[in-house]
C-alpha positions in Angstrom: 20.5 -2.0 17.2 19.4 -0.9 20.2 16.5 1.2 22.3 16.2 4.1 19.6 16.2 7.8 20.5 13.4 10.3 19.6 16.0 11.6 17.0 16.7 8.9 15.4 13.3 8.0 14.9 12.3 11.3 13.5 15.8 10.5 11.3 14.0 7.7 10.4 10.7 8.6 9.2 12.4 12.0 7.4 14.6 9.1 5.5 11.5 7.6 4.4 9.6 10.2 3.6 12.3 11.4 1.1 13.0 7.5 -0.6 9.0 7.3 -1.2 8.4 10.6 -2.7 11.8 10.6 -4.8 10.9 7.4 -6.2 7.2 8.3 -6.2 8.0 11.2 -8.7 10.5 9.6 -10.4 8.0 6.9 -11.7 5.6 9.4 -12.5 7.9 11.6 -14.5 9.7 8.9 -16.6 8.4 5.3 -16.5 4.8 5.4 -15.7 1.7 8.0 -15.8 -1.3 7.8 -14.0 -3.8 5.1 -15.5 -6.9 5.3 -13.7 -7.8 9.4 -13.1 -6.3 10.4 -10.1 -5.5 7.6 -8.7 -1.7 6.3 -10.0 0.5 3.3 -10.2 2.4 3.6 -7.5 5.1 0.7 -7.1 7.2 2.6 -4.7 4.9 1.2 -1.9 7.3 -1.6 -1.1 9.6 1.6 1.0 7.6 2.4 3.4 6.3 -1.2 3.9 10.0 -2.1 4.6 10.5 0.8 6.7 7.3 -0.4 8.8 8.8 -3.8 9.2 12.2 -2.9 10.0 12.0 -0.2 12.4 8.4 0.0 13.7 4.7 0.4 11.9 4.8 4.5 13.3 7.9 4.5 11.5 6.5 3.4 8.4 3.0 5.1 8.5 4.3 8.2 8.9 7.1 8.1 6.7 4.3 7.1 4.0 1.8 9.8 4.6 4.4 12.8 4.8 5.7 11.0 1.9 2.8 10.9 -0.1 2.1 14.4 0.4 5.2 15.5 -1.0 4.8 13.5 -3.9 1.3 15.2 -4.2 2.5 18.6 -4.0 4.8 17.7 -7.1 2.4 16.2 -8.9 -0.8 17.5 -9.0 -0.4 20.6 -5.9 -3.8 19.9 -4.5 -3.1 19.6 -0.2 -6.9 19.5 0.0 -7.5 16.1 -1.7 -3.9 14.8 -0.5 -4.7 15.5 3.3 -8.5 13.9 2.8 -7.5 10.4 1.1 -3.8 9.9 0.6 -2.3 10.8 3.7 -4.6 8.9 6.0 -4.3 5.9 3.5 -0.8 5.9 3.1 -0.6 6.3 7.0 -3.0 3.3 8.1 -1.7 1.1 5.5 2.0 1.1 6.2 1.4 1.2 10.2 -1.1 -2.0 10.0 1.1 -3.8 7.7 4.1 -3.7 10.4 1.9 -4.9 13.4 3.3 -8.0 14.5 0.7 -10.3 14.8 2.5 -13.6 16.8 0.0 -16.3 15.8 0.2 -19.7 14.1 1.1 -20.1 11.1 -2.5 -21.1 9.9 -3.7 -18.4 11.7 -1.5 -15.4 10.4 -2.1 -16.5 6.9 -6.2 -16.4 7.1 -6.0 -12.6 6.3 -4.3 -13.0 3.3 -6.5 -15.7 2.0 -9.6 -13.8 2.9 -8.2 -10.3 1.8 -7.3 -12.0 -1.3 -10.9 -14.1 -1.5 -12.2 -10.3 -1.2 -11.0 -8.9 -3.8 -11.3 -11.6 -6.5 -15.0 -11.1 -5.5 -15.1 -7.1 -6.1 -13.5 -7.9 -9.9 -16.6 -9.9 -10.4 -19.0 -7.8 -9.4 -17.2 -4.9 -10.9 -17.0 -6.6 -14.7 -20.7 -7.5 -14.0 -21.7 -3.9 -13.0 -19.9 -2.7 -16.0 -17.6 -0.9 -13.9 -14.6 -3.0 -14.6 -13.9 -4.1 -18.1 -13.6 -8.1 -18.1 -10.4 -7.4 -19.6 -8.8 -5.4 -17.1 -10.9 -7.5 -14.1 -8.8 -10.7 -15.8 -5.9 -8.5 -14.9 -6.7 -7.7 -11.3 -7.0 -11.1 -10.6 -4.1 -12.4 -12.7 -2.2 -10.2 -10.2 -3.8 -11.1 -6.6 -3.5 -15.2 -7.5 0.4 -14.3 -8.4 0.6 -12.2 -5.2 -0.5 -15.3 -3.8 1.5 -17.4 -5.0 4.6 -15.5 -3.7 3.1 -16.1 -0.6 2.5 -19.6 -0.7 5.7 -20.2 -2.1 8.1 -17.4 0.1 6.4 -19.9 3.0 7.4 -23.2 2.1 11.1 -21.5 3.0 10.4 -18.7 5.3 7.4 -19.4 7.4 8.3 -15.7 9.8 7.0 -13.7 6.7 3.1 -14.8 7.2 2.2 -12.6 9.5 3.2 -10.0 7.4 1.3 -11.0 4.5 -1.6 -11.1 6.0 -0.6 -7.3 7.7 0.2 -6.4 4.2 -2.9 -7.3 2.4 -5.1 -6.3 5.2 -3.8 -2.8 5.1 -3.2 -1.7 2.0 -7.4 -3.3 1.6 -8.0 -0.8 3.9 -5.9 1.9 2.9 -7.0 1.4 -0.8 -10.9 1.3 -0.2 -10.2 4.8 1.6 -8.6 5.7 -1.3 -11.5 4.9 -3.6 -14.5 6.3 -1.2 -12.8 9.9 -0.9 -11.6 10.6 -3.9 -15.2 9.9 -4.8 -16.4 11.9 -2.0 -13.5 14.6 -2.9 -15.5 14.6 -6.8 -18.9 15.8 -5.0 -17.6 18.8 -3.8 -14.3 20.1 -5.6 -13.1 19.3 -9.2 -10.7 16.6 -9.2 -7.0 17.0 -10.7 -8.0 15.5 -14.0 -10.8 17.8 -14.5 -13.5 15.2 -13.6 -16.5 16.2 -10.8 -19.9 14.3 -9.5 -18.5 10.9 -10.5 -21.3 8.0 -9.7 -20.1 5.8 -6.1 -19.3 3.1 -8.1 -16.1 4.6 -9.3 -15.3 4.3 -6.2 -14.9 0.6 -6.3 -12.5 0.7 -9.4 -10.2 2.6 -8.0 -10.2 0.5 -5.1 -9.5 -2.5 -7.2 -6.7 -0.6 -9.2 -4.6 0.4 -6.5 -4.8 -3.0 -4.6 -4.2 -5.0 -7.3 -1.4 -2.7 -9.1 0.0 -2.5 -5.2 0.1 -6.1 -3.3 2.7 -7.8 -6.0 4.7 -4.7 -5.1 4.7 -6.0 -1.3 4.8 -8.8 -1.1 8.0 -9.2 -3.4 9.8 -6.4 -2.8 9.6 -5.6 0.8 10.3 -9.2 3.0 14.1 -9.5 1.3 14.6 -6.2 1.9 13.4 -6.1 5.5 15.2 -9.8 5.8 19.0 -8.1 5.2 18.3 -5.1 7.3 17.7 -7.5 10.2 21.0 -9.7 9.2 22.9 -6.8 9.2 21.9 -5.9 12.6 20.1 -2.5 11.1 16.3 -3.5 12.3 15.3 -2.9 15.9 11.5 -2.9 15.4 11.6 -7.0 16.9 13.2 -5.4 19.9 10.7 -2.4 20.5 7.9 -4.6 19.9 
């Protein structure tokens, strides 16, 4: 596909906008609830990840945070809260994770590892703070040392996915730790959704660790095979814009 027209990008991130809050809602309303507070399970991520890859990181950042809103609108109506943490989250997440980083292969994949090495590290401290039941913490890292071993494994095959790995986990880290710090800040001022107000910072860090964890297997499965036939079928044109 070639050099893209304003229109068709706009096409574009109105296409993904709709697919993320339709499927958004749709695992809200009938196969999943929200688990911890506010803050959902939200496997849908792998859309705008795929849209990020295949036609452009704007593309998929913006698709995700006019997404996101909708989805907000539908499910809980507050535009104040949505607008201050999962706009901008959905937004920086999606556009890192489609940045094409051309490095080595060893190079590409350090972010990954580290983002990964990260997180492992807030479970600890969160089962040792008592914020994180041991349980659930056994959980979060069951799920990060499977998302790695996607990785490892997808790379043994396909070694052009590792720069998206690393993207991937880098941004939705990011995205989710904004996430967790204003929904907390959100609690200080206005009542949050679920009735709760003036919750301790520490929160913060749980929900952090919820939506990465509940998020990256999500990614890192879902979205390279995707992404992979859009480009075979001559339907990506982000490698060419970039």
């Amino acid at each position: 596909m070639r050099a893209t027209s304003i229109a068709l990008k706009i096409a574009l991130i109105a296409m993904c906008a709709a697919l993320y809050a339709v499927l958004g809602y749709a695992t809200y309303l009938g196969l999943f609830t929200p688990i911890i507070g506010v803050v959902r399970f939200w496997p849908p991520v792998f859309v705008p990840a795929v849209f990020s890859v295949a036609f452009g990181p704007m593309i998929g950042g913006l698709g995700a945070a006019i997404g996101i809103f909708i989805s907000d609108m539908l499910i809980h109506g507050n535009a104040l809260l949505s607008l201050i943490a999962g706009v901008p989250a959905n937004f920086l997440c999606f556009f890192i994770s489609g940045l094409k980083v051309k490095r080595k292969i060893v190079h590409s994949i350090v972010p990954f590892l580290g983002t990964n090495l990260v997180v492992v590290s807030l479970c600890i401290i969160g089962s040792s703070l008592n914020t994180v039941p041991w349980s659930l913490s056994m959980i979060y890292i069951g799920a990060t040392i499977f998302s790695l071993a996607i990785a490892l494994a997808s790379l043994i095959k396909v070694r052009k996915w590792a720069w998206f790995y690393g993207m991937a986990s880098l941004g939705l880290l990011i995205g989710a730790s904004w996430i967790g710090i204003t929904v907390w800040l959100f609690s200080q001022f206005f009542v949050l959704p679920t009735g709760e107000q003036y919750l301790p910072f520490i929160v913060s860090l749980a929900w952090m660790l919820w939506v990465y964890c509940t998020e990256i297997p999500f990614l890192l499965l879902i979205a390279p095979p995707i992404a992979e036939a859009l480009e075979r079928a001559g339907l990506s044109f982000a490698k060419e814009e970039s």
